[in-house]
N, C-alpha and C positions, 0 to 999 in steps of 0.2 A: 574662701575669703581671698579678695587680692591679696596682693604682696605689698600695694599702695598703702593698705590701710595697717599694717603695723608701725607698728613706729620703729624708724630706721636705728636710733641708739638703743632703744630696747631687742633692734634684732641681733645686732653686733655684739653687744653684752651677753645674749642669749645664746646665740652660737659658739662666743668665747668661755662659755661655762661657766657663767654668774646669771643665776636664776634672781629673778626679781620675787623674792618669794615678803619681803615687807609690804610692796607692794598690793602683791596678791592676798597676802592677808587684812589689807584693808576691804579688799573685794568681800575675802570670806565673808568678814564683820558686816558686810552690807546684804549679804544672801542669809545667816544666820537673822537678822532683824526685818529682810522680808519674808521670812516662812514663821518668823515670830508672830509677826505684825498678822500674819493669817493662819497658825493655828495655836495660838496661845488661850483664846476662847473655848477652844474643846477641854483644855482640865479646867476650867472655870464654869461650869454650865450650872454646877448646883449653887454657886453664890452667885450671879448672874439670873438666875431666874426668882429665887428668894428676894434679891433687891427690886429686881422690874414686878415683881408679882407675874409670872407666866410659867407656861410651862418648861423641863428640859427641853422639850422639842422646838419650843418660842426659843427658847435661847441658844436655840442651835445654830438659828438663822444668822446669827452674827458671822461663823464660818461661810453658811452660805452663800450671802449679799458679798463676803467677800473675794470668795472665788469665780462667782459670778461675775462681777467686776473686771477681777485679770482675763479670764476671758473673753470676755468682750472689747476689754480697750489691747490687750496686746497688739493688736495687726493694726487700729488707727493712728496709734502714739507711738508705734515704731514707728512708721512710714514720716508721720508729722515732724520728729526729729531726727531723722535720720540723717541729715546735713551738720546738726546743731554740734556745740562742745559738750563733748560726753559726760567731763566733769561737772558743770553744770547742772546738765541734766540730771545725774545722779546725786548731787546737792538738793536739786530743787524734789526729786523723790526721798530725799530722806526726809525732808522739811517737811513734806507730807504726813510722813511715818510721825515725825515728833505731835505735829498738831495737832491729829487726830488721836493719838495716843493721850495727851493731856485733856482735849474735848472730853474723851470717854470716860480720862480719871473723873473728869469733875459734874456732869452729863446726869440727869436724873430723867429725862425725856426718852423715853425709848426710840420714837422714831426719829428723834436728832440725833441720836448714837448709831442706829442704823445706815443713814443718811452716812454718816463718818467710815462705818466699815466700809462703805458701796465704795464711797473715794479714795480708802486703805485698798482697794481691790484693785482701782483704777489703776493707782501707783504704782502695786505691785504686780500687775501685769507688763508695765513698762521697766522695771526691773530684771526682770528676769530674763528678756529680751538684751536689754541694753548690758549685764553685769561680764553674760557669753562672749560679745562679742568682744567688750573691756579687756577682759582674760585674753584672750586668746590675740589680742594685737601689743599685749605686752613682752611678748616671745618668737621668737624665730616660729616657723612650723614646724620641727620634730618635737620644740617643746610643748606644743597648745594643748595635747593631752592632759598633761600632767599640770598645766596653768590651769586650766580648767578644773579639775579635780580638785586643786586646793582652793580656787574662787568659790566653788560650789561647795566644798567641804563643812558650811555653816547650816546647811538646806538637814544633813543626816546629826547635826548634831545639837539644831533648833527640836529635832523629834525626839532624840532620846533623850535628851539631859534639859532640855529649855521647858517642854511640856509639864513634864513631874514636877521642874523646879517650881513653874509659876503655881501649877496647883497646892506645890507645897506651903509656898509663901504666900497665896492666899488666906491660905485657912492658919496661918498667924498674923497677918496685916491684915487682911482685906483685897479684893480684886481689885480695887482701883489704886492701891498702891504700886502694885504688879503693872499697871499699864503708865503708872507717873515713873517708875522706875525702866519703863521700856521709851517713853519721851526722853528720858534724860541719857539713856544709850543711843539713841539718832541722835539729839545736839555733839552729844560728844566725836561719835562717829562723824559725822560732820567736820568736823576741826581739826578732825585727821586728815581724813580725805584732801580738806581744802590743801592741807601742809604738805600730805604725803604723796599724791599721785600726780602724775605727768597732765596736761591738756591733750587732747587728742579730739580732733575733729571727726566727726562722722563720716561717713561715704560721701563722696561729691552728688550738687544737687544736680543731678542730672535726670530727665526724665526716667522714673526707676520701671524696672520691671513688672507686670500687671502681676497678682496674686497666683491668675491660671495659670502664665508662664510659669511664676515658680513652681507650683505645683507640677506642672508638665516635665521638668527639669529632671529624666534622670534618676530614680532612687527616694529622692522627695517623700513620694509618696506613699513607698514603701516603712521609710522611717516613721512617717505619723499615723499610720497603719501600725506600727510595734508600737507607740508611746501609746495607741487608743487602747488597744488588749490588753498592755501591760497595767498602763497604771487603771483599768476599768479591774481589772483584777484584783490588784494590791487593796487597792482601797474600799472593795466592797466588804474583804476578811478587816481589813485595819479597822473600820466603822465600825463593824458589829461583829469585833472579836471579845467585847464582852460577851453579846449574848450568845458567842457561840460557847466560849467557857463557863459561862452558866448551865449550857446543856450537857455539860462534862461534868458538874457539879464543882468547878475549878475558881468559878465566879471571886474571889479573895486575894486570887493568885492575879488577878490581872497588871496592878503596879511592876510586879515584880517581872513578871515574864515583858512587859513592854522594856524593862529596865535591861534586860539579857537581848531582846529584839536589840536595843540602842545600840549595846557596848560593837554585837558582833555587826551592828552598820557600819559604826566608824574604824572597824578594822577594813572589811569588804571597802570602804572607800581608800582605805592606804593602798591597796592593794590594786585597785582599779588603778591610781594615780601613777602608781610604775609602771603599768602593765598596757597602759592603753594602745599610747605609740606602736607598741611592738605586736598587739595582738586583738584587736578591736571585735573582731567577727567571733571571735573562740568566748570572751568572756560574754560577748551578749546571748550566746549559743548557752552558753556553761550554765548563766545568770537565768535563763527561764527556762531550760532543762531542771534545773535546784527548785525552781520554786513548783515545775509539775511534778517531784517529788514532795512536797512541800503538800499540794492539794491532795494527792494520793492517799499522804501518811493521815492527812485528816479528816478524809474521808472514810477511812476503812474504820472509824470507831474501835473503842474499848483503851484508850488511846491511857499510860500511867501517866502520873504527871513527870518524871524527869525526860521524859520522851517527848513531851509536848514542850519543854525547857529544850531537846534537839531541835525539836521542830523549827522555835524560832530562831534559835542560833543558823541553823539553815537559810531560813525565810528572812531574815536581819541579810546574814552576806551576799542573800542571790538577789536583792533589791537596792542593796546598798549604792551601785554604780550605777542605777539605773540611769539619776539625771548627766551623770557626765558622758557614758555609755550612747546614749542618745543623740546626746545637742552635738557631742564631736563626731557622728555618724551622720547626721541631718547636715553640719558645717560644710563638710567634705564633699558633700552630694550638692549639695548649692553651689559652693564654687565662691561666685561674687554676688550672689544672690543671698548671701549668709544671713545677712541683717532680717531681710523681711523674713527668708525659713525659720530663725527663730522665732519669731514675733507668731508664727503660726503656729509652732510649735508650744507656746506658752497659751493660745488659745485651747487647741486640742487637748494638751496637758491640764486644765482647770474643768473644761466642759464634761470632758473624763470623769475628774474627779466629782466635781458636780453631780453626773447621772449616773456614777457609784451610788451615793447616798438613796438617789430613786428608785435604782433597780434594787439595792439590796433590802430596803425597806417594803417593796411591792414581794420579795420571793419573800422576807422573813412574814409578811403578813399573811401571805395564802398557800406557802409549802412549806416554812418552818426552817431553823436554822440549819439541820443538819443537811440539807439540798447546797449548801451553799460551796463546801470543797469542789463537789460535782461541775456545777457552772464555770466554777473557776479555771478546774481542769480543760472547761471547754472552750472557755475563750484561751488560756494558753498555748496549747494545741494547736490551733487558729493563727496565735500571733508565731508560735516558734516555728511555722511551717512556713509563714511567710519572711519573716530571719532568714530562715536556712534560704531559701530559693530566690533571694535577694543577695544574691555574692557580687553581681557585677558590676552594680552600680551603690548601691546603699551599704551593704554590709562585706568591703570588702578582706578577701582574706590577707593573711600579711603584713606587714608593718606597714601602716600607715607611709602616703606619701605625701611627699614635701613640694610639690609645686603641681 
């Protein structure tokens, strides 16, 4: 990122050792209610399909249409705003979030509910783009790490504690209370936002760089090479780690072991958030080293249950830092190019996710669940040998540098 594009009283503060961390936690609040905003439908799928009359699998598609969505519009709606006021723009994506959320409370039409998640997808691909670069221009450069880390600290903590809650609070309200109560968290956010964060103008419009360029840039494409393995991995075990615990006979234990996955994320994210500055290459090294132990141990069957309680404590910390781990590897490697590399980045990161759910649904139907550590193992393999042999441009070693 230039040095243009941080804000010059936020870099002065920053370097004089006052963290904007109010700030930043208004960020958090807006990356917690965009990973809400796309996966609070996965613990609602059994009241969700009971009110539409369709299947779990019809009601899956709510997730679907919605990451479908981010990835798609990341790379148009960066580019389109990327001149614009940031704050704005993050208003006018929250606005979205609320809308839609209220739509769906009140929605008995399925395909106008669909129709709402598709546009939840749109938003929250321009999010996630736009929240990175937010962060990271609120801070000198030796801070962006650890801004980032806490901007994003909502993304690991909408999964272990936001998910259960809404299912929990479904099945004593109702799911569409769950979604009038996730509207009325954007207005508010909102109101914050408008009071509490700086203006900050985007990148100047200047004729910007073509997409190959960025891609050509250096590292680039080494980093969206590790987000494609890494999170093609994660989320083919995350989707159908019921049915893998079902093959263990553990199927009961699922709430609770996601609830132990949560805790030991949001520790693995404190810990990234220190750590990153000073050591970037070693934790993303460390982080999918841990998790190809992770496929091994669950691979090798006969597996007790407090072992598989290891397991995910493991697999919770070696995944926890991934998105900060990432975007601040991908930043660095762009340079001034940051804006659009994210924007690609939140592409890559959705489509991923997306053709998790295809591939793992095609192995679980014609080799059965227990093939599935194996795969895992082998696209991590894949991505940590490209990690490792990426030191010079993407993943350097070192403490991170400042200009």
């Amino acid at each position: 990122m230039r040095a243009s594009s941080i804000d010059p009283a936020a870099a002065v503060a920053s370097q004089a050792g006052d963290f904007p961390s109010g700030r930043l936690l208004l960020l958090c609040m807006a990356s917690f209610l965009a990973e809400a905003n796309l996966t609070f439908p996965a613990g609602l799928l059994p009241q969700l399909a009971a009110d539409f009359g369709i299947s779990q699998a019809g009601a899956g598609q709510w997730v679907t249409f919605c990451s479908l969505g981010a990835g798609l519009a990341a790379i148009p709606l960066s580019a389109a705003t990327r001149g614009c006021n940031q704050r704005r723009v993050l208003l006018a994506v929250l606005a979205v979030f609320c809308i839609a959320s209220l739509v769906s409370a009140g929605s008995s039409n399925l395909w106008l509910t669909l129709a709402v998640r598709l546009l939840v997808g749109l938003a929250t691909g321009l999010a996630w783009s736009l929240l990175a670069t937010y962060a990271r221009s609120l801070v000198a450069v030796p801070q962006q790490g650890r801004a980032l880390a806490l901007a994003m600290f909502g993304i690991p903590l909408a999964l272990s504690l936001g998910v259960p809650l809404a299912s929990w609070a479904s099945e004593l309200l109702g799911w569409r209370a769950v979604f009038a109560v996730l509207g009325g968290l954007d207005l508010l956010l909102m109101l914050g936002i408008a009071r509490g964060l700086p203006d900050r103008v985007g990148e100047a419009r200047k004729t910007p760089a073509s997409f190959r360029q960025v891609l050509s840039t250096p590292g680039v494409g080494a980093v969206l090479g590790v987000v494609t393995g890494w999170i093609l991995a994660h989320y083919i075990l995350y989707t159908y780690l019921s049915a893998y615990l079902q093959s263990l006979g553990m199927a009961s234990q699922l709430g609770q072991l996601l609830f132990v996955f949560g805790l030991a994320a949001l520790v693995g994210v404190w810990a990234v958030g220190l750590l990153v500055d000073r050591c970037l290459r070693v934790l993303v090294l460390l982080s999918l080293s841990a998790f190809c132990l992770v496929a091994l141990l669950l691979g090798s069957g006969g597996l007790s249950l407090p072992m598989v309680y290891l397991v995910m404590v493991i697999w919770g910390l070696s995944f926890s830092g991934a998105p900060t781990l990432l975007q601040t590897a991908l930043a660095d490697a762009a340079a001034e190019h940051a804006t659009a590399a994210q924007s690609m980045l939140v592409t890559v990161f959705n489509l991923a996710f997306a053709g998790s759910g295809a591939l793992g649904g095609v192995l679980l139907q014609t080799t059965g669940v227990r093939v599935f550590p194996w795969v895992i193992l082998a696209l991590l393999a894949g991505t940590l040998g490209l990690a490792w042999s990426s030191r010079r441009h993407a993943f350097r070693p070192g403490r991170r540098r400042t200009h």
